[in-house]
C-alpha positions as CSV (number, residue, x, y, z in Angstrom):
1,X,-84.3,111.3,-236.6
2,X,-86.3,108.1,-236.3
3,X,-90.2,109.0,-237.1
4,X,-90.8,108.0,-233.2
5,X,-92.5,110.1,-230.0
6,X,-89.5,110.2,-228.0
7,X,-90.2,110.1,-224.2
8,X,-91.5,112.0,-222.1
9,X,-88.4,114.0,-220.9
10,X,-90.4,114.9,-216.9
11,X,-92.9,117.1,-216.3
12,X,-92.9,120.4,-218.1
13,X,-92.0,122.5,-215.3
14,X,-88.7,119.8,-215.1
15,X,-85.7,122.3,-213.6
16,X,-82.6,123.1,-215.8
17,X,-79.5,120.7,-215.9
18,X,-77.0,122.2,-213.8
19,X,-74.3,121.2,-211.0
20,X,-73.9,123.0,-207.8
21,X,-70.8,122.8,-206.1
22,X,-71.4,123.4,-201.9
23,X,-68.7,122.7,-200.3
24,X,-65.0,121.1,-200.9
25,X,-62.0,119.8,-198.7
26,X,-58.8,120.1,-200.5
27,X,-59.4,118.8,-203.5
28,X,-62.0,116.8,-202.6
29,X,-66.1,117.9,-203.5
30,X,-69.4,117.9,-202.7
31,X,-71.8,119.3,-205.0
32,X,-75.4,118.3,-206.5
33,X,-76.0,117.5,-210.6
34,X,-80.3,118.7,-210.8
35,X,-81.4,116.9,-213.9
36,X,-85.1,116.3,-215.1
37,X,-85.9,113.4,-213.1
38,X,-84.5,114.8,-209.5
39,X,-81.2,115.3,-208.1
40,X,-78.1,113.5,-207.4
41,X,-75.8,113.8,-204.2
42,X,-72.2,113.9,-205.4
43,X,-70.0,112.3,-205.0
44,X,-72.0,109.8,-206.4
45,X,-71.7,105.7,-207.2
46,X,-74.0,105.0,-210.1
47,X,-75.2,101.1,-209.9
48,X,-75.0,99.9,-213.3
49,X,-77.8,98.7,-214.8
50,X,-76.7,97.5,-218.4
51,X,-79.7,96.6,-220.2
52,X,-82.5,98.0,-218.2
53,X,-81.7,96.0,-215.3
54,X,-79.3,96.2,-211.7
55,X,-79.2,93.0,-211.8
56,X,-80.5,90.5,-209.1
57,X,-82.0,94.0,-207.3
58,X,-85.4,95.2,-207.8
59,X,-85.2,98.9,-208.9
60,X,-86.9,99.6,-205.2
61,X,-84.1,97.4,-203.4
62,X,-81.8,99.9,-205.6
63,X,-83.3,103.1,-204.3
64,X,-83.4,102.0,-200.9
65,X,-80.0,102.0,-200.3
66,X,-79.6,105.4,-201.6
67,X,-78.5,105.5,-204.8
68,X,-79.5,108.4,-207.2
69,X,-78.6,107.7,-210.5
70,X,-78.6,104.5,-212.7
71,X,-76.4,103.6,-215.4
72,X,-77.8,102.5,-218.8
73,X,-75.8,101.0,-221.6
74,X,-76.4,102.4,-225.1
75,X,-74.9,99.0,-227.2
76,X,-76.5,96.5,-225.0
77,X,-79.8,98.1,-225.7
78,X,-79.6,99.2,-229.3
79,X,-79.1,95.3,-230.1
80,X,-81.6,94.4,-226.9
81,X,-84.6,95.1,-226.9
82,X,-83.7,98.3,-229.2
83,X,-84.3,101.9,-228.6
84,X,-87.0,102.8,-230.8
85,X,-88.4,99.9,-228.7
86,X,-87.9,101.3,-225.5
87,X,-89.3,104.8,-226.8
88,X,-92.5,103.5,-227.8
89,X,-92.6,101.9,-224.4
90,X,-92.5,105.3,-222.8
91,X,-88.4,105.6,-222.6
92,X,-85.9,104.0,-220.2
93,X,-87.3,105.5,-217.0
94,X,-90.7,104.0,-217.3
95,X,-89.5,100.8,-218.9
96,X,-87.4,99.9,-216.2
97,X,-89.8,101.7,-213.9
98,X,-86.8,103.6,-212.3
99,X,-88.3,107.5,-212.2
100,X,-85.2,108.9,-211.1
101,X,-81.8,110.2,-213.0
102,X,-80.5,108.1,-215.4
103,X,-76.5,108.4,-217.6
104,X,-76.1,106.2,-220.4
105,X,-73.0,105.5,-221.8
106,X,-72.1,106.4,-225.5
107,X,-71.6,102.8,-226.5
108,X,-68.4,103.2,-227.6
109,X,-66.2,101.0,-224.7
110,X,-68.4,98.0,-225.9
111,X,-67.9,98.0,-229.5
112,X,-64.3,98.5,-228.5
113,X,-64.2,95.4,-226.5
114,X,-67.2,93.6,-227.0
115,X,-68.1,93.4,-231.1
116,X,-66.6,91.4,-234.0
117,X,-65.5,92.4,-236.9
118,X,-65.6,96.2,-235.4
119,X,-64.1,99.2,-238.5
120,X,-63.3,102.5,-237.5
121,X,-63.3,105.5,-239.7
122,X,-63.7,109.1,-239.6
123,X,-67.6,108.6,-240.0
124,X,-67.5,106.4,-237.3
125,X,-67.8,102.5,-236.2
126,X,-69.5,99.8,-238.1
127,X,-69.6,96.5,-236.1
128,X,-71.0,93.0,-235.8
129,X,-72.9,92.2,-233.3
130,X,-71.8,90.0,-230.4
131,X,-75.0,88.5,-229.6
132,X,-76.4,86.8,-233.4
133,X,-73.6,88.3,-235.4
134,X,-75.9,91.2,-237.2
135,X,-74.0,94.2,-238.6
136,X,-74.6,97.8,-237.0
137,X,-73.4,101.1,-237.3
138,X,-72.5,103.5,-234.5
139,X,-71.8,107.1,-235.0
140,X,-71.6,110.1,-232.7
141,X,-74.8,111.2,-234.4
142,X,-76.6,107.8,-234.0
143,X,-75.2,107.2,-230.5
144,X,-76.9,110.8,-229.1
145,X,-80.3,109.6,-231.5
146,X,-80.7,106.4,-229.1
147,X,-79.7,108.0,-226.7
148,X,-82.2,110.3,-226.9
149,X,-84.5,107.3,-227.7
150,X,-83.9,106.1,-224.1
151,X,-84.5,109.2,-222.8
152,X,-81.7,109.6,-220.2
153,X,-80.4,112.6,-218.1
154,X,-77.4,112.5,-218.8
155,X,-76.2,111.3,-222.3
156,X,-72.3,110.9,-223.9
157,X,-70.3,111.7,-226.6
158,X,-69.2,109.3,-228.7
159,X,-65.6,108.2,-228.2
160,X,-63.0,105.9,-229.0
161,X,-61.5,104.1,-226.1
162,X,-57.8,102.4,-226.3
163,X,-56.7,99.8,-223.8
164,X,-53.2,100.3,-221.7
165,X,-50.2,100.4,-222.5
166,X,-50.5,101.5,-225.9
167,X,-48.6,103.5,-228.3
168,X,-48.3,106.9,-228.2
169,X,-49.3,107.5,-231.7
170,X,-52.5,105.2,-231.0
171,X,-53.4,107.7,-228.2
172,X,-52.8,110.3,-229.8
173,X,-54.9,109.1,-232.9
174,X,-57.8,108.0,-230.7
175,X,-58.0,111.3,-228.8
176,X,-58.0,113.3,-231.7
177,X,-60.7,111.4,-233.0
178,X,-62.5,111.8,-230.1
179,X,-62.2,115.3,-230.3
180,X,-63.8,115.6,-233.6
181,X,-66.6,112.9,-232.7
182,X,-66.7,115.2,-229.6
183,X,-68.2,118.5,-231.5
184,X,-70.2,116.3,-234.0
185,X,-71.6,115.1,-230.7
186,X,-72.2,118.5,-229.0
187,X,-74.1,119.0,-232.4
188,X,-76.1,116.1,-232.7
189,X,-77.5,116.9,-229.2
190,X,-81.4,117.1,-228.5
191,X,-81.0,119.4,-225.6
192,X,-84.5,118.9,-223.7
193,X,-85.0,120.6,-220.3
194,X,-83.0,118.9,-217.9
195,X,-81.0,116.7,-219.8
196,X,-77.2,117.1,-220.2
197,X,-74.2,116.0,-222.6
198,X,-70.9,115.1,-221.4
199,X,-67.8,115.1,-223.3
200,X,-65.1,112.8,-222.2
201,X,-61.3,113.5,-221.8
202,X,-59.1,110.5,-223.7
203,X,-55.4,110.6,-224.1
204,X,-54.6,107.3,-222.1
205,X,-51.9,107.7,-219.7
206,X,-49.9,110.5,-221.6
207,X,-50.5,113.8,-219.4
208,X,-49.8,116.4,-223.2
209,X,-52.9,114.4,-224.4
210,X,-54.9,114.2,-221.9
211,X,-54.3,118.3,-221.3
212,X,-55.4,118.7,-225.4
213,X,-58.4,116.4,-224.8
214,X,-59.3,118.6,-222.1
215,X,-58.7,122.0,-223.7
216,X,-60.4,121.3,-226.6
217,X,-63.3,119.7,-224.7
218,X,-63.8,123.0,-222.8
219,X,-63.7,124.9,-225.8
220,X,-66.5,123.2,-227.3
221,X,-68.3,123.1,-223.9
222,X,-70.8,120.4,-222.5
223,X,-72.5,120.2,-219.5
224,X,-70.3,118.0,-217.8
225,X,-66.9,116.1,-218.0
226,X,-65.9,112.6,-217.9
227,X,-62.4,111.0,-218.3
228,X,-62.4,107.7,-219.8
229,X,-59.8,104.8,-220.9
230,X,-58.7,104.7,-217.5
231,X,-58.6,101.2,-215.4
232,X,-58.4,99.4,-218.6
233,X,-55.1,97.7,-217.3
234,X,-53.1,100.3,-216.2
235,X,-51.6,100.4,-212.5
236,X,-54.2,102.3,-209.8
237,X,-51.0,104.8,-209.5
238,X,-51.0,105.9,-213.2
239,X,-55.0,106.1,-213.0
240,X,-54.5,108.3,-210.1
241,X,-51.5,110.6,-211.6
242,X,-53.8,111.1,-214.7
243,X,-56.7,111.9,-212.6
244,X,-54.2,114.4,-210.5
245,X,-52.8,116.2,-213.6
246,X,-56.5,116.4,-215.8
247,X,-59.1,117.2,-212.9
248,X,-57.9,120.5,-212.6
249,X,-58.0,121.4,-216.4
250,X,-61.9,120.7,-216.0
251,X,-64.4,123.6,-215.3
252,X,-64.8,123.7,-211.5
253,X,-68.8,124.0,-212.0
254,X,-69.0,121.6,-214.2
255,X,-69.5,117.7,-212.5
256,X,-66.3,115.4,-213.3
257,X,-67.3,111.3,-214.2
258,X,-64.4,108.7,-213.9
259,X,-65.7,106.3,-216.0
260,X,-65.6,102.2,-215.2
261,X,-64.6,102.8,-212.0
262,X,-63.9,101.1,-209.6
263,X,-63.4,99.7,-206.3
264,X,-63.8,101.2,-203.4
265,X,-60.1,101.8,-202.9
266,X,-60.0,103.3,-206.5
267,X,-63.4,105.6,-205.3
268,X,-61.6,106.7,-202.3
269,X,-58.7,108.2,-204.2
270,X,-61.2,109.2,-207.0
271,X,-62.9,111.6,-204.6
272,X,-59.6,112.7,-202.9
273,X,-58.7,114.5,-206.4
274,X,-61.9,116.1,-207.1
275,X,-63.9,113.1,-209.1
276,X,-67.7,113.9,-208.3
277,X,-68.8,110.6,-210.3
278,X,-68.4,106.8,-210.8
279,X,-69.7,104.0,-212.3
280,X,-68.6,100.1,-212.5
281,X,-70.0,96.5,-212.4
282,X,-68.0,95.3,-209.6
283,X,-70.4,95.3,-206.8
284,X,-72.8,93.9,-208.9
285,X,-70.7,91.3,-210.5
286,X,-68.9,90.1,-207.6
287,X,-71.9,89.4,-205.8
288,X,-72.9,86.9,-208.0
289,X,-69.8,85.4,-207.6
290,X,-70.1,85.5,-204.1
291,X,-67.9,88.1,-203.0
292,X,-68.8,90.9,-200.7
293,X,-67.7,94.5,-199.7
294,X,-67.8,95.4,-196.1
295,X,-66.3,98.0,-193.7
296,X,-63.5,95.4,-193.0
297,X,-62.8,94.8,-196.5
298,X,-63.7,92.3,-198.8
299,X,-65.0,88.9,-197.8
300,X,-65.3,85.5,-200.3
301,X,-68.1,83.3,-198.7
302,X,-66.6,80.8,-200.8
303,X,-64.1,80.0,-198.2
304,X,-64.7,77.2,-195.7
305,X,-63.9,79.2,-192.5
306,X,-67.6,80.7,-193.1
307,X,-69.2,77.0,-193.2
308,X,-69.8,77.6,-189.4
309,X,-70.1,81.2,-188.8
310,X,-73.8,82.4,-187.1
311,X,-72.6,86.3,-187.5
312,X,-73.8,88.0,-190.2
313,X,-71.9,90.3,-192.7
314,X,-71.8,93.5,-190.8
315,X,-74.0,93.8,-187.1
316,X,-74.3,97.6,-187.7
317,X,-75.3,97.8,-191.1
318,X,-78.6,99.2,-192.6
319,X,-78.3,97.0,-195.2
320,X,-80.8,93.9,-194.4
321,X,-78.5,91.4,-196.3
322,X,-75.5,92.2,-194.1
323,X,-77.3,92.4,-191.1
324,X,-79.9,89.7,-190.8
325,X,-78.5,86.5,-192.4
326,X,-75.4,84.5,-191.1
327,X,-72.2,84.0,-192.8
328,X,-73.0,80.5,-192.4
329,X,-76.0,80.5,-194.3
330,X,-74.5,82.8,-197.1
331,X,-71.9,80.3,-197.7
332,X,-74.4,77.6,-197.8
333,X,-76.5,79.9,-200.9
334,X,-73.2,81.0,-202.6
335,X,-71.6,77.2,-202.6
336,X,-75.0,75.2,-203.6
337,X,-75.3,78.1,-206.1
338,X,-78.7,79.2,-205.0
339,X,-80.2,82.8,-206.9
340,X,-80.7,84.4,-203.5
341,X,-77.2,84.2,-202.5
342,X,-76.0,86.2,-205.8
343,X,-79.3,88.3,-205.1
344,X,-78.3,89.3,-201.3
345,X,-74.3,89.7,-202.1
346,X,-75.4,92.0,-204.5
347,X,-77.6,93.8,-202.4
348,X,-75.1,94.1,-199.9
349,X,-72.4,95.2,-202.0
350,X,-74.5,97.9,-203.9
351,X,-75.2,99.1,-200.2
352,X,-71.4,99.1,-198.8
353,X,-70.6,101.2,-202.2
354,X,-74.1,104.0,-201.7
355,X,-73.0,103.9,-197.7
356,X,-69.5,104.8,-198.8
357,X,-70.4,107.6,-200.4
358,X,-72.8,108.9,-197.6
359,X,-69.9,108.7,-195.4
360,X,-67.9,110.5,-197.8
361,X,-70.0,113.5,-198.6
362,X,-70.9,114.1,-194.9
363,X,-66.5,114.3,-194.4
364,X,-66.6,116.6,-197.1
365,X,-68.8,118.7,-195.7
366,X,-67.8,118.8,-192.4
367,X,-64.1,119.5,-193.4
368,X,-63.2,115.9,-192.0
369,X,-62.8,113.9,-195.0
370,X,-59.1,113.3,-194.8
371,X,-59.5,112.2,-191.2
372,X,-62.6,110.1,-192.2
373,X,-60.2,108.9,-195.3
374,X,-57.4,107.9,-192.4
375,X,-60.6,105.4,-190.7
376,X,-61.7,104.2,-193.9
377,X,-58.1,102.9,-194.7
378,X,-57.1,101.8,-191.4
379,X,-60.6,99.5,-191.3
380,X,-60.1,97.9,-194.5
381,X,-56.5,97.4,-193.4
382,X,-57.6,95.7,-190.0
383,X,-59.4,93.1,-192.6
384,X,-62.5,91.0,-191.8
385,X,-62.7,89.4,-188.4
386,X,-61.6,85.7,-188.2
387,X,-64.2,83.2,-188.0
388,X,-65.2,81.8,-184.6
């Protein structure tokens, strides 16, 4: 371990890590994950926030719409700004002055698809680095040691990732490796007060492997479960089979993460077979590209029909973005590429997806969610309302 003060983990009477399931409607959950830096409302979206940013959002702006939990990305910031860098800073929560949960990923996905040169062995990855071509090394070990730089809530087990459709054999060689990078992970683990470990399920979209990734994940036990190597170009139907044959091979009291996804349709049908977590970069991303997410579906102020529009995004929102600026004027931002355009697309976006899953936990709770499910469809069906 790096000769470094890690962060300060919370206050020392921070609770235990634990999940609490209250309530569920066929499949579907409602529970809370209490970590050292407060509590999270599942089901949960988890704004991502790669290297110690949600970008074009202040971490307020974030807050405010009611997210719990950030995302933090462990390869993005072990090149940038590095994590014995962020500890002597204070860890991630005060760097980024976000004092609420925080899950960082293991860095695995991006070495996987973002570094050159990348080897894989037993020990684990050595890779060069995408942004000035510097040679690293990433092992389960090292992952949960920056990891533990940061200082987040929840932290995760190094894994190897395998885009779809693949071979069999490939699967089956990644999630065996996983497995064993899996206990050297659960072993590696600085288990502080309040702060978790989640394994993650791999097998891609083979339901045998995905059952043995998830046995032997619940033998070695963690504090919560996460499938991952889904929506890396597989059809939203074989996601959802997986999803539908795996969930219920995970602990009921544990939380469940579907990693990198999704949008909202994919969320929807996440929580409908017992996902409690999510994480993606679409909101974020396509509001810099000037698309948004509303009740009626998506919108692209790119288009014309909007050159002339005085109604904002969505009347009834409580999302200032959607509410208070024209259609018109949005279009005007997104075409002359103008930051505040990408900055309030973004902000209305990260609000639909936080609303969404308001909406969502209050069905679940009052034993309405498939009727509320039924609404949400039919409204994204009925599409966005033709221009005046």
């Amino acid at each position: 371990m790096t000769e470094l003060t890690r962060p300060d983990a919370a206050p020392s009477e921070a609770p235990a890590f634990g999940f609490a399931l209250h309530a569920t409607d066929g499949t579907a959950r409602r529970g809370t994950v209490t970590t050292a830096h407060g509590e999270i409302r599942t089901p949960a979206f988890m704004p991502v926030g790669t290297l110690g940013t949600v970008k074009c959002l202040y971490p307020e702006q974030v807050r405010a719409t009611g997210a719990d939990i950030l995302l933090g990305n462990t390869y993005h910031l072990m090149l940038r700004p590095g994590a014995e860098r962020v500890a002597g800073q204070g860890g991630l929560h005060r760097f980024m002055n976000w004092p609420h949960p925080i899950l960082t990923d293991s860095g695995g996905f991006q070495v996987m698809s973002l570094a050159k040169l990348r080897k894989i062995t037993e020990k684990g990855v050595t890779f060069q680095s995408h942004v000035d071509g510097s040679r690293h090394e990433l092992t389960p070990e090292r992952s949960l040691e920056i990891q533990g730089l940061l200082g987040s809530d929840i932290q995760m087990q190094l894994d190897e990732c395998v885009a779809l459709p693949a071979d069999r054999r490939e699967m089956e060689r990644a999630m065996e490796l996983s497995l064993r990078w899996a206990a050297r992970s659960k072993a590696a683990f600085f288990g502080r007060r309040g702060h978790g470990l989640f394994g993650i399920v791999q097998g891609g979209d083979d339901e045998e492997l995905r059952a043995r990734s998830a046995a032997g994940l619940v033998e070695i036990g963690f504090d919560g479960y996460a499938l991952g190597g889904l929506a890396v170009g597989e059809p939203q139907e074989v996601m959802f089979r997986v999803i539908e044959a795996t969930a219920p091979a995970l602990p009921a009291d544990r939380p469940r993460y579907l990693m990198g996804v999704g949008t909202p349709q994919d969320i929807l049908g996440g929580v409908a077979r017992g996902i409690d977590m999510f994480d993606c970069v679409m909101p974020t991303r396509a509001g810099r590209h000037g698309l948004a997410y509303t009740r009626y579906g998506k919108v692209n102020l790119r288009n014309a029909r909007h050159a002339d529009d005085p109604r904002p995004l969505d009347a009834a929102s409580d999302c200032p973005a959607a509410r208070d600026w024209s259609r018109a004027y949005l279009h005007h931002l997104v075409r002359t590429g103008e930051a505040l355009g990408a900055m309030l697309l973004t902000h209305v976006n990260v609000a639909y997806y936080q609303s969404l899953m308001a909406e969502l936990r209050v069905a679940i709770e009052t034993g309405r969610f498939a009727e509320v499910k039924a609404q949400i469809e039919a409204d994204w069906a009925r599409g966005d309302i033709a221009a005046l």
